[in-house]
N, C-alpha and C positions, 0 to 999 in steps of 0.2 A: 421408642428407644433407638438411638440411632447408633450403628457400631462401626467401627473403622474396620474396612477392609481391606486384607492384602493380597492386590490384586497379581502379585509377582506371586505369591504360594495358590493361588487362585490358577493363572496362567501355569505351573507348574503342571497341576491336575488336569489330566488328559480327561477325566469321566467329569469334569465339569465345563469346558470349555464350549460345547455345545449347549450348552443348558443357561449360557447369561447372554445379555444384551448387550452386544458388542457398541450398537449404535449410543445406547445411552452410557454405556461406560466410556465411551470416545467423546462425551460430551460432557458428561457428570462428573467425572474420575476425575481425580487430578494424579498423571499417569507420568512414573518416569521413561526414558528413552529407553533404556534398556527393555523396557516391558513393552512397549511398542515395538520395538526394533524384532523381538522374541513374537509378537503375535502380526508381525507387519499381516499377514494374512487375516486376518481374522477383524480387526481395528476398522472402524468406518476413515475412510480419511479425509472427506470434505469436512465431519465433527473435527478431527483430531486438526484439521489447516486450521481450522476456527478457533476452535477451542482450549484447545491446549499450546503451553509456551514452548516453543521449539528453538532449538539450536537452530544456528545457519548451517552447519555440520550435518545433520540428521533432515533435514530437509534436502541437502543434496545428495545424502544419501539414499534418500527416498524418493528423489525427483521426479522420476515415472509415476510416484504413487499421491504427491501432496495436489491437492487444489488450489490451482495458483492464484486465482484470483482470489483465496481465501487469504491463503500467505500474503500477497499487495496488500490486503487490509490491512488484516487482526495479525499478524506478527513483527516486533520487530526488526528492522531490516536496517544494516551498516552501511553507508553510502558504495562501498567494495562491492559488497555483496550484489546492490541493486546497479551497479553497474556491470558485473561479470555475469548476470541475469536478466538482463534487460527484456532478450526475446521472449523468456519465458514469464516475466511477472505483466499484469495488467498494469500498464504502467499510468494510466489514469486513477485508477485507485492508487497508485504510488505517490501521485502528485500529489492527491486529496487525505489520506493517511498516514506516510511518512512525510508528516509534516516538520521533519529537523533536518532537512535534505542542505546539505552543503551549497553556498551558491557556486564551488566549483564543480560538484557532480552534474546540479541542473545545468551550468554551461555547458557541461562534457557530454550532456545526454538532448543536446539542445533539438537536434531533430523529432526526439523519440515522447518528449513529453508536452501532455496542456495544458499550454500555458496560462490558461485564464482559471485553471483550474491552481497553478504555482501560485498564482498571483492572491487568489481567494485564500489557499490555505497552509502555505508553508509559513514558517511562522521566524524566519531567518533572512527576510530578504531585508537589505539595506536600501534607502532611497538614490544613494551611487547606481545599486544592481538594476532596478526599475526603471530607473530614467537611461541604461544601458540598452534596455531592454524593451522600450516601451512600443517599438514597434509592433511587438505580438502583443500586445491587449488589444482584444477584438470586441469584450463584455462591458459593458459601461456599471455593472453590478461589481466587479472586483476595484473598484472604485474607492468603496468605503472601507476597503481592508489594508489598505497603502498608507503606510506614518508620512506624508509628503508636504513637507510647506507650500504654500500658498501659487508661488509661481510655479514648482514641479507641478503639482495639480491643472493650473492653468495649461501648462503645457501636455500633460497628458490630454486632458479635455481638450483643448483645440484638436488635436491630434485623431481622438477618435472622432470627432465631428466630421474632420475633414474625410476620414476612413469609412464614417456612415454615407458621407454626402456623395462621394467615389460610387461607394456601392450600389445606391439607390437609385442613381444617374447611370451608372452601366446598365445595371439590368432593366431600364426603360428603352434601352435600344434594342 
């Protein structure tokens, strides 16, 4: 028998808070803010960056407390947001999970992200932005994830050839 529990009349109860498993209710619950915000002590919060859906509000309210590179994954994130947070999100898992990234954030964050990894899994880039851009493909694997006609493709491919053939040639000397 399974029974719904309220876990806010639950948090309430001082003579029970020590008695439940903060780890799996951070993971199993499905917990509003307010009750996290009320047991931020208590709450695992690499579960809760995982686990549960969070405001971008409550997460910077919590910032000392969230696991960031759980937030880069498994939360959604505003292009705002993942810009005014840059130092603190993993921003390779940003590449590779906020896969709806604006092509003008990843321009704006052009130093801070990987590219082979934009390239692999954003899921917004135009063949204008690619061939803009095609300097930084260094992976011959993000290859097959590009919508590119025939010549863009030619020209990417020559490009990394010419980029392998550099490489392989420098470090013989």
């Amino acid at each position: 028998m399974s029974e719904k529990v309220d876990w806010d009349e639950v948090s309430r109860e001082r003579e029970f808070k020590d008695d439940v498993n903060w780890e799996k209710i951070s993971t199993y619950q499905i917990l509003s803010e307010k009750f996290i915000s009320e047991n931020e002590h208590l709450v695992n919060w690499g579960n809760i960056s995982k686990f549960q859906t969070l405001t971008e509000k409550l997460i910077l309210m919590h910032a000392h407390k969230v696991f960031w590179p759980a937030i880069s994954r498994y939360q959604k994130l505003s292009d705002q947001f993942i810009f005014e947070n840059v130092g603190k999100l993993d921003m390779d898992l940003v590449a590779e999970y906020q896969d709806k990234m604006s092509i003008n954030t990843i321009e704006k964050l052009e130093a801070s992200v990987n590219w082979n990894k934009i390239y692999s899994h954003q899921k917004n880039l135009t063949s204008e932005f690619v061939m803009k851009h095609v300097e930084k493909i260094t992976d011959c694997k993000v290859m097959r994830n590009l919508n590119l006609s025939d010549e863009e493709f030619n020209k990417v491919y020559r490009r990394l050839k010419l980029w392998y053939m550099a490489k392989t040639c420098l470090s013989k000397n």
